[in-house]
N, C-alpha and C positions, 0 to 999 in steps of 0.2 A: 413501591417506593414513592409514591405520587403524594408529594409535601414535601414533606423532612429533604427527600434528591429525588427532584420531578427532570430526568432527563429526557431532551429530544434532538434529534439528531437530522440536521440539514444537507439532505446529500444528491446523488443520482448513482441505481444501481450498479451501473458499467463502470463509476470512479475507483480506481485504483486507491487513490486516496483516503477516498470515503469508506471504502471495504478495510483499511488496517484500524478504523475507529472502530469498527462492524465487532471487527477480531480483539481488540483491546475489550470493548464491553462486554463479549462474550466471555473471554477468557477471566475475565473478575466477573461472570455472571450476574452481570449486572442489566433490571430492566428500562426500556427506552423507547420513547414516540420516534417512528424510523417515517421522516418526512420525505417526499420526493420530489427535487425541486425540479421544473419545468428551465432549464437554465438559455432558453433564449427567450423569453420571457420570465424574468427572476422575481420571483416572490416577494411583496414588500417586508414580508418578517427576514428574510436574507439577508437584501439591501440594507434593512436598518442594524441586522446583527453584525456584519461585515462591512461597514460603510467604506474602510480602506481599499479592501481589495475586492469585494463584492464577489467571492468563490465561495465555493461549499469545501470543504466539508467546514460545519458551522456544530459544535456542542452547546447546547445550551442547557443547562446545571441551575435548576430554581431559578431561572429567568436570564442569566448571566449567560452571556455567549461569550465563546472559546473558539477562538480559531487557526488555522493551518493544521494541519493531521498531525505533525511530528511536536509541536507546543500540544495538541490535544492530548495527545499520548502519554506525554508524560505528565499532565494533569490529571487523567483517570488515575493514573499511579499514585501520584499524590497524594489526592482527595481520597482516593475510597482505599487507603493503605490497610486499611485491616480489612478487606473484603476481598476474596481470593489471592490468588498467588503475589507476589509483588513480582513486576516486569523488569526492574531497575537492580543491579548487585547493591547492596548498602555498603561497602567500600566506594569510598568517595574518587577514588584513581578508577576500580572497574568502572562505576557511573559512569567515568569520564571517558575511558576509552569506549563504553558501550554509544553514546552522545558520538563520540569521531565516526562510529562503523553507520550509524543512524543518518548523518551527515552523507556518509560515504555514495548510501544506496540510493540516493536521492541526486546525488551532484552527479555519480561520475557511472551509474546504470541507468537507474530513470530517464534522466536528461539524454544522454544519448540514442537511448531509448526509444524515446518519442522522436525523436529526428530520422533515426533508421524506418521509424511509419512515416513521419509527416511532412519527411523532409521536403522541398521544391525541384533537389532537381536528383540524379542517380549519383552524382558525386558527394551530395549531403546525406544522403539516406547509406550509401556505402560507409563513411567515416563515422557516421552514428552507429552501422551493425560490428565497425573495427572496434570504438569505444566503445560498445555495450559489453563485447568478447573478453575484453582487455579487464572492465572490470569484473567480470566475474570470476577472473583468475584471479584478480585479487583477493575478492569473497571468500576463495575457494581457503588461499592460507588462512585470511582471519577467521574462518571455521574454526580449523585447525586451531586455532591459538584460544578464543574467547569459549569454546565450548568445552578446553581442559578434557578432552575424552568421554563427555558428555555425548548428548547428541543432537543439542540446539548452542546456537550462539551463545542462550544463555548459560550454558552450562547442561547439567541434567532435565532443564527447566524449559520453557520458553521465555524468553527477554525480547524485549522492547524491537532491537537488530531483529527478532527471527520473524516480527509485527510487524516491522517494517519492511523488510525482504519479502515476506508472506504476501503483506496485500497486493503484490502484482504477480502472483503466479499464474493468477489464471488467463490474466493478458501474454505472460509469457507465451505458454502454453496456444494461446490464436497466435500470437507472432509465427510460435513454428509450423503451426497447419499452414501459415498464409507464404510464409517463405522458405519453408520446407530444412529451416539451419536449425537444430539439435543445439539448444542454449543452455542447456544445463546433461551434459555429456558425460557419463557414465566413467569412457574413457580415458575425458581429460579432468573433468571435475569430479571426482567419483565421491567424497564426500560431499558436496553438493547434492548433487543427484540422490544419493542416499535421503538427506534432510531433505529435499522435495518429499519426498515417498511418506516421509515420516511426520511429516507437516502436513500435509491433505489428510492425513488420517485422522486429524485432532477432529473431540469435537466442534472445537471454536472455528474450524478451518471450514467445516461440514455446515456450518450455522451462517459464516460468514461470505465466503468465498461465491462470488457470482457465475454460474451452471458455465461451462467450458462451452457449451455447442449454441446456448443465445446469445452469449457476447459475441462466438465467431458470427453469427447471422447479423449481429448490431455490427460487428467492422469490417463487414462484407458492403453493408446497405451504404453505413458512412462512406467509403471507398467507392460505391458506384456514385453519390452524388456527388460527392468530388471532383469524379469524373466528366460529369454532367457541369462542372464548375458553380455547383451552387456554394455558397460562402457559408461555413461553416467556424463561429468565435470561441476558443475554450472549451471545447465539444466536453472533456468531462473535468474541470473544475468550475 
């Protein structure tokens, strides 16, 4: 692909963010220079690709840099429409509900998410594991509604939502070795837990998805220096 769509991809293995671009280029099989930024010491090709917000994940498409994971996303889709599956419904209403659930996994999981790890004190880190609970119940219906009996968000397919849910499974996954609470529960989310099962299996997931037992040793180490109060900024954007 180097001319015509010379892509390269600005990232660090452990980003959750970085791993649903990983998954979107996979998934349209698409090839890519997979760069690894040093992010407390940022690269001056980052800095200049990102001068706003100076984070990774950073696409850059014949010289042109794209940025935030969820605009990337839907840019691969875009651009390379004729080249593997399309992520997106072509119904203009599905697009748009798919865009709310995209929104969804980002404001009201993610985000609490990282508060339940990174929070300061046990009263933040407690309301972050209630809001991270809270929305996965939510998830659990819109399964149920955007997959029509399928067995991804997107339908029979994988869509954008299952990309964007996807790139943090394997953080999910260290969260429950490290605090031992079952976040996608058979019991209570049992469509969920299914779509886990069924998503690890892809090959995009297998090509994508950063090894379950080095990131637990990367947020073990993170967490001991923490402890150690060394200052850690943006650790993975």
């Amino acid at each position: 692909m180097a001319g015509r769509d010379d892509l390269k991809l600005l990232g660090t293995w452990p980003s959750p963010f970085v791993t649903r671009v990983k998954l979107a280029l996979a998934l349209k099989g698409l090839s890519y220079e997979d760069v690894e930024e040093d992010l407390y010491k940022k690269s001056e090709l980052l800095l200049k690709s990102n001068p706003v917000h100076k984070k990774i994940p950073v696409l850059i498409h014949n010289g042109a840099p794209v940025c935030e994971s969820m605009i990337i996303l839907q840019y691969i889709d875009e651009v390379f429409a004729g080249t593997g599956p399309s992520l997106l419904p072509a119904d203009p209403y599905e697009r748009a509900i798919a865009r709310f659930w995209m929104a969804y996994v980002d404001d009201k999981l993610v985000a609490p998410w990282r508060q339940w790890l990174r929070g300061k004190t046990e009263e933040e880190k407690s309301e972050g594991k209630k809001q991270a609970f809270a929305a996965v119940e939510i998830l659990e219906g819109a399964l149920r509604e955007c997959s029509k009996g399928g067995g991804f968000f997107g339908g029979d397919g994988v869509g954008l939502v299952d990309v964007a849910l996807g790139g943090v499974l394997s953080w999910m996954k260290v969260t429950e070795v490290l605090s031992g609470d079952k976040i996608f529960e058979a019991a209570k989310t049992p469509l969920l837990a299914a779509w886990v099962e069924r998503f690890i299996e892809l090959d995009a997931a297998a090509a994508a998805l950063p090894d379950v037992a080095r990131l637990l040793e990367f947020a073990k180490a993170r967490e001991a220096a923490a402890a150690a109060s060394k200052f850690y900024s943006e650790p993975l954007r």
